[in-house]
Structure formats: C-alpha cells, structure tokens
N, C-alpha and C positions, 0 to 999 in steps of 0.2 A: 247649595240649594237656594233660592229665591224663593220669597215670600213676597205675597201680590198680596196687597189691602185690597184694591178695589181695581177695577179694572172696565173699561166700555165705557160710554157714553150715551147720554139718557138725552136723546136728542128733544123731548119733549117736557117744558117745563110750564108749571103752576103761578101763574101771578099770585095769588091768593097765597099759595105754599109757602112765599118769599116773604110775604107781609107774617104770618104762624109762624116762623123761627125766630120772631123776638121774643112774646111773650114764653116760646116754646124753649128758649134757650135758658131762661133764668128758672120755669120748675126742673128741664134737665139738670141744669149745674146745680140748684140744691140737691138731686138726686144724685150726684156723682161728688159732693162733699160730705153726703151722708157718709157713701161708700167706701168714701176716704179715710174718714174719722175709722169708720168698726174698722177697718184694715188696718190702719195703724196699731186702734187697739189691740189688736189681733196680732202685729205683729209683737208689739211689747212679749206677749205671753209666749211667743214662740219663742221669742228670748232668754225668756226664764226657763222653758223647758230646755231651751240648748246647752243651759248652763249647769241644768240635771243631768244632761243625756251624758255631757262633757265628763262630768263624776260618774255619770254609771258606767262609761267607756273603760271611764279609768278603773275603777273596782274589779269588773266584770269579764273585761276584754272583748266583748263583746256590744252594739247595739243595742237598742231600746224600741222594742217594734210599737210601740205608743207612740216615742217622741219622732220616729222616721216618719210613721203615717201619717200625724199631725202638721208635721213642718212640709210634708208633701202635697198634704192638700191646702196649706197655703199657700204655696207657691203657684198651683197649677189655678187656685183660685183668683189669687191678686195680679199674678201675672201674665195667668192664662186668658180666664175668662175675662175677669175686669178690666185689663189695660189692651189686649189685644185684641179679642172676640168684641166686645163693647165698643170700647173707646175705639180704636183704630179701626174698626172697621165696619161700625154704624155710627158714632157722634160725628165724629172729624168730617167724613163723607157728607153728609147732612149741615153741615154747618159750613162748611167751606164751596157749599154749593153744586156738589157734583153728582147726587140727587134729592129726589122729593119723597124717598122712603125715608120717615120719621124712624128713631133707634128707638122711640119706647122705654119705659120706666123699669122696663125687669130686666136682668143680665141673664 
C-alpha cells in the first residue's frame, strides 16, 4: 500500500505568503518543540508503565488493559497525529513551498 503526503499542484502562488513563512516558521518550530518535549515526557512514562505491564505479564499471564490502552494512545498520538497528520502532511508541505495553506498551531 502507498502513502501519498501530498499530492497536485497549486498552480497559484502568494508573494506575500513567501515573505509570512519566516516569521511564520520560528512560532511553528517553537510549537512543534513544545510538542516534542511533552512527547518525550510522555514517552519516559510509558516506559515506566512497560516495565509494570512487563511484571504484571509476568505474575498474571495475562495483559494489563491500562498499560495497552495507554501505550496505544501514544503511539497513535506521537506517531500518528503528530509526525504524520502534522508534520508530514501540513509543515513540510508549507515550508518546502508546495503550498500557501499555513499547518496552524493545533494538531
């Protein structure tokens, strides 16, 4: 299966638009270093919960539908929404010029 980021050609560009991707690039990047930091932090914790779930496998033989759910939703977080929906497929786009739709501050 094939994954398409972006796709056509936006035959129509913004002088103006060209000049707003400087200043517009450095509050992005603070906004996607915030993102970075809690993620990491987030991952640490899912760390420590793996290292639980790892002893309650072991005790239990079974799962831990806390630490599956948890480590699920960041997964689908960090490398769903944030790196792929985000990043790949509104910054990159935007910043490497191949449109004038701005990616915006929220994921």
């Amino acid at each position: 299966m094939e994954t398409t980021i972006y796709k056509g050609l936006e035959k129509k560009a913004s002088r103006l638009e060209l000049f707003i991707r400087i200043p517009y690039a450095f509050a992005v990047g603070i906004v996607i270093w915030i993102y970075l930091l809690l993620i990491a932090l987030w991952g640490i914790l899912i760390q420590i919960l793996k290292a639980f779930h790892w002893i309650y496998i072991l005790l239990k033989g079974e799962r831990w539908e806390f630490a599956n759910k948890h480590t699920a939703n960041f997964l689908n977080f960090a490398l769903g929404r944030f790196y792929f929906d985000y990043l790949f497929k509104k910054v990159v786009p935007y910043f490497i010029l191949l449109t004038d739709k701005r990616p915006g501050f929220t994921i």
